[in-house]
Structure formats: C-alpha cells, structure tokens
VMD Tcl script that draws the C-alpha trace (Angstrom):
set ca {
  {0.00 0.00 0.00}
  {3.04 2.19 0.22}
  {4.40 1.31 -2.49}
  {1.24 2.84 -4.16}
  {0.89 6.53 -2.63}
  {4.48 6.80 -3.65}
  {3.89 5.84 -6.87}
  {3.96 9.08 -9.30}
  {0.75 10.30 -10.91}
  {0.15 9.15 -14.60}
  {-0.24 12.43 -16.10}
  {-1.45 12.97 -20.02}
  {1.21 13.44 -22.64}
  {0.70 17.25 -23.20}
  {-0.08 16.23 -27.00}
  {-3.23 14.03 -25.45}
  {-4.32 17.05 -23.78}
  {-4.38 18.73 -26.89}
  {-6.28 16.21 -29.12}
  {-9.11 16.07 -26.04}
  {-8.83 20.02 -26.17}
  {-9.55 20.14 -29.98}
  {-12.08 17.41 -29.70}
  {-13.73 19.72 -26.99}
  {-13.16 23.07 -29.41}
  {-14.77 21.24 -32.22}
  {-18.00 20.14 -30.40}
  {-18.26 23.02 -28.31}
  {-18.18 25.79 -31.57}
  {-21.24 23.45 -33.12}
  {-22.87 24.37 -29.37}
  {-21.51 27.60 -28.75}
  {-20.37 26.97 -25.04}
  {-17.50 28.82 -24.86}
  {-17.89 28.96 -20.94}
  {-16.67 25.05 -20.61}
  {-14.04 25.62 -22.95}
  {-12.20 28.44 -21.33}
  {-12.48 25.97 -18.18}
  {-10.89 23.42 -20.33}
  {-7.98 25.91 -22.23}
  {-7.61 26.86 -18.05}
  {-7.28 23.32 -16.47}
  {-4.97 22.14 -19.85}
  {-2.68 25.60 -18.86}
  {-2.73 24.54 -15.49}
  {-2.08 20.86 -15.54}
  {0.67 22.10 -17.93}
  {2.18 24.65 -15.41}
  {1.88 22.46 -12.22}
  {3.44 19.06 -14.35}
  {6.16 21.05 -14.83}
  {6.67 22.96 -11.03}
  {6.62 19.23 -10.09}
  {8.90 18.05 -12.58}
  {11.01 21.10 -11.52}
  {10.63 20.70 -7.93}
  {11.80 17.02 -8.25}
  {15.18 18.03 -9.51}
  {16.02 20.80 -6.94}
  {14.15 18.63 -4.28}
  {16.73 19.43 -1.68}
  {15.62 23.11 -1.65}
  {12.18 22.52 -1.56}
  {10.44 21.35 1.20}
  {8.29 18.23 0.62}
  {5.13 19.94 1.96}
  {5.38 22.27 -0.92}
  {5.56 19.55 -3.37}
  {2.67 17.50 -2.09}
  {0.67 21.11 -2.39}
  {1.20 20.97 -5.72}
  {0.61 17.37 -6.19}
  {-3.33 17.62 -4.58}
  {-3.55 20.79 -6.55}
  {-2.58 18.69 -9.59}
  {-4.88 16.04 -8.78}
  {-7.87 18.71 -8.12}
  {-7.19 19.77 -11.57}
  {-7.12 16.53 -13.07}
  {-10.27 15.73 -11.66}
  {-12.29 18.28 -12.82}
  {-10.88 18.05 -16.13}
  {-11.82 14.60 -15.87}
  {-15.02 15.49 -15.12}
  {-15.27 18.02 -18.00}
  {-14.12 15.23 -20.19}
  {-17.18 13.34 -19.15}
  {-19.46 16.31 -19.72}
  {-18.08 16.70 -23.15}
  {-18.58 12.79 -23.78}
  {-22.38 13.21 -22.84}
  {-22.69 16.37 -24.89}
  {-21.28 13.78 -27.83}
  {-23.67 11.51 -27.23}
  {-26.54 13.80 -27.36}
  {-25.25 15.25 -30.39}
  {-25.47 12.25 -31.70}
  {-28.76 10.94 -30.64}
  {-30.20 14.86 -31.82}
  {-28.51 13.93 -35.46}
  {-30.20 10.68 -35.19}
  {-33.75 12.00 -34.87}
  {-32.61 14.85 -37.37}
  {-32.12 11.64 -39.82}
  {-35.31 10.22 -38.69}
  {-36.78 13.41 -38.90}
  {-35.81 14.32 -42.97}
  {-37.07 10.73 -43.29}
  {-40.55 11.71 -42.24}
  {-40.88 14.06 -46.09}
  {-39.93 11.09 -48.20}
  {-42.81 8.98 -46.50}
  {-45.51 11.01 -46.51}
  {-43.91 11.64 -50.55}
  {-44.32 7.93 -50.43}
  {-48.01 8.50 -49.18}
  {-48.79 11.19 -51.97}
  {-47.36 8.94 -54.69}
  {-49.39 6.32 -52.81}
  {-52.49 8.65 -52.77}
  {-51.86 9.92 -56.54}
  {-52.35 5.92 -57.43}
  {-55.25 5.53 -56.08}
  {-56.49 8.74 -57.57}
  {-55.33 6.85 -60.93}
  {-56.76 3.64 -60.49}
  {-60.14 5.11 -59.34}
  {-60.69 7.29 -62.47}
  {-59.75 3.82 -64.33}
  {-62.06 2.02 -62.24}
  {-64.40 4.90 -63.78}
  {-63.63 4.47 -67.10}
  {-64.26 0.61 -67.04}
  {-67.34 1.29 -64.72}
  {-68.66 3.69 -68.06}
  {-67.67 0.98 -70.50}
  {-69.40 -1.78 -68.82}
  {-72.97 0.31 -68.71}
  {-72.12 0.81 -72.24}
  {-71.87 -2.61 -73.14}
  {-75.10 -3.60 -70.62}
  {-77.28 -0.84 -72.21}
  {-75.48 -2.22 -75.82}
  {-76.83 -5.79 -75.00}
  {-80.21 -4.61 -73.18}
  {-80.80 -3.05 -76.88}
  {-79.71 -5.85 -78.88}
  {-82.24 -7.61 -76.69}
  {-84.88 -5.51 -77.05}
  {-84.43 -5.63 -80.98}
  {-83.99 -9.63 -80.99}
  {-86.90 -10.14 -79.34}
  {-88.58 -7.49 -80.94}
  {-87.50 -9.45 -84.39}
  {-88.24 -12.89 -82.70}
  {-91.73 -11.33 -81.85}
  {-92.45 -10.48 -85.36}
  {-91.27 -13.40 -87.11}
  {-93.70 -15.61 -84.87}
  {-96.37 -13.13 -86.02}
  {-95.19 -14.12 -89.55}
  {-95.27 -17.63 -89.03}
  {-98.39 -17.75 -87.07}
  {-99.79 -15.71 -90.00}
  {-98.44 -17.78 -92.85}
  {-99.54 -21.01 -91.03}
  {-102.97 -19.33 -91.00}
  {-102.69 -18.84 -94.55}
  {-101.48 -22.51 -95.24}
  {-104.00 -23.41 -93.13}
  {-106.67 -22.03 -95.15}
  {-105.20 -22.71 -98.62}
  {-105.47 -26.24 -97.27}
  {-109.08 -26.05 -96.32}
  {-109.69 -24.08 -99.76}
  {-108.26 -27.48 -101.36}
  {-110.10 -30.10 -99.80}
}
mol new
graphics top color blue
foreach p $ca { graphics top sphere $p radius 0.5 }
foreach p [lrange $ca 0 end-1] q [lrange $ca 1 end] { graphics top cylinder $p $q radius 0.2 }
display resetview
C-alpha cells in the first residue's frame, strides 16, 4: 500500500491534452459553449504549469520542502479531476449530439414517406378514375346488350307473327283445297 501513494501520478502526454482540447473546441463551436471551454484551455494551462513545477521541484528537491511539493501534487490532482469530469461532460454532450442527429435523420425521413403517401395517394387517384372508365364501358356494353335484346326479341316477336300468319294462310289454302 506504500508502495502505491508513492507511486507518481500518470499524467497525459501534453499532446493528449491537446487532441481532447480540440475534440472539446470542435463540439463546443457546433454548441456555442465557450464557458466550458475556457475551463478546459484553463485546467490544460494549469495541468501544464503544475506538471512542470513538479517536474522542476523534483530536480532541486533538496531546496524545496516536501510539503510544498505534495501542495502541488493535490492541486494537480484537483485539476485533473475536474478536467476529468469536464471530459465526461463533453462525452455526454457527444452523445446527445449524436442521438439529436439521429432524430434529425429520422426526422428528414418523415418528407420522403408522406412523398411515399402522396405517390401512394396519386395511385389511387389513378386507379379510381380507371375504375371509372371501365365502370362507363361496362354500362355501355349492358345498355349495348339490353338493346340488342330488345331488338332480338322485338324481331323474334315479329317473325312468330309471320309464321303464325303464314300457317294461318297454309292453313286455309289447305281447307280451300279439300
């Protein structure tokens, strides 16, 4: 357990700091919290400044006092833990960047299906006024055969008015020749 506390802090390679500080510049101009980045530029500056009073103080240790160096050690750690913590922030803001551009996605979606619904719609229109069309032609032919009908029978009437007739007049040419 020792061993541990005197373990030295893993610190960031100043060149991390600077890829999460661009990462956090990038996401926070699409925002426009410039608030939480200052605090970020601040705590990078910082943790910058204090990583090197330590590095400094641990050469010339024998004219600084160790109290002074652990100082700066919990103020290191207080200022790695907040930037921690503003790391996380930024993560969340990420994520809801992300889930916002995935119901802006779902959103532009929405036109193309109700176009969907109006080609949909315009079909229907379509097939109705055919529907129409074969609707008219069908009367047409109905009132076509109701006619042809009417005339056949009408015919069909007439010739068994003939026949009746000329069997009437056989009928009597027969009696006539008897």
């Amino acid at each position: 357990m020792e061993e541990e506390q005197h373990k030295p802090l893993r610190l960031l390679r100043l060149a991390d700091i600077r890829k999460i500080v661009a990462d956090v510049l990038r996401e926070l101009n699409m925002d426009g919290d410039t608030n939480i980045l200052a605090r970020v530029v601040d705590y990078e500056l910082k943790i910058q400044q204090l990583t090197q009073q330590v590095e400094t103080l641990k050469k010339a240790q024998q004219s600084s006092s160790n109290e002074e160096i652990e100082h700066l050690k919990q103020q290191l750690e207080e200022l790695t833990k907040n930037y921690h913590i503003l790391y996380g922030y930024y993560e969340r803001l990420q994520k809801e960047n992300e889930t916002l551009r995935q119901k802006l996605a779902s959103a532009s979606l929405e036109p193309s299906h109700s176009q969907d619904t109006s080609n949909l719609q315009k079909e229907l229109e379509l097939a109705k006024a055919e529907v129409k069309t074969y609707r008219r032609k069908l009367d047409d032919a109905e009132r076509l055969l109701e006619q042809t009908r009417s005339m056949y029978s009408a015919r069909v009437r007439e010739l068994k008015n003939r026949v009746k007739t000329l069997e009437k007049q056989l009928a009597q040419y027969n009696n006539k020749g008897e």
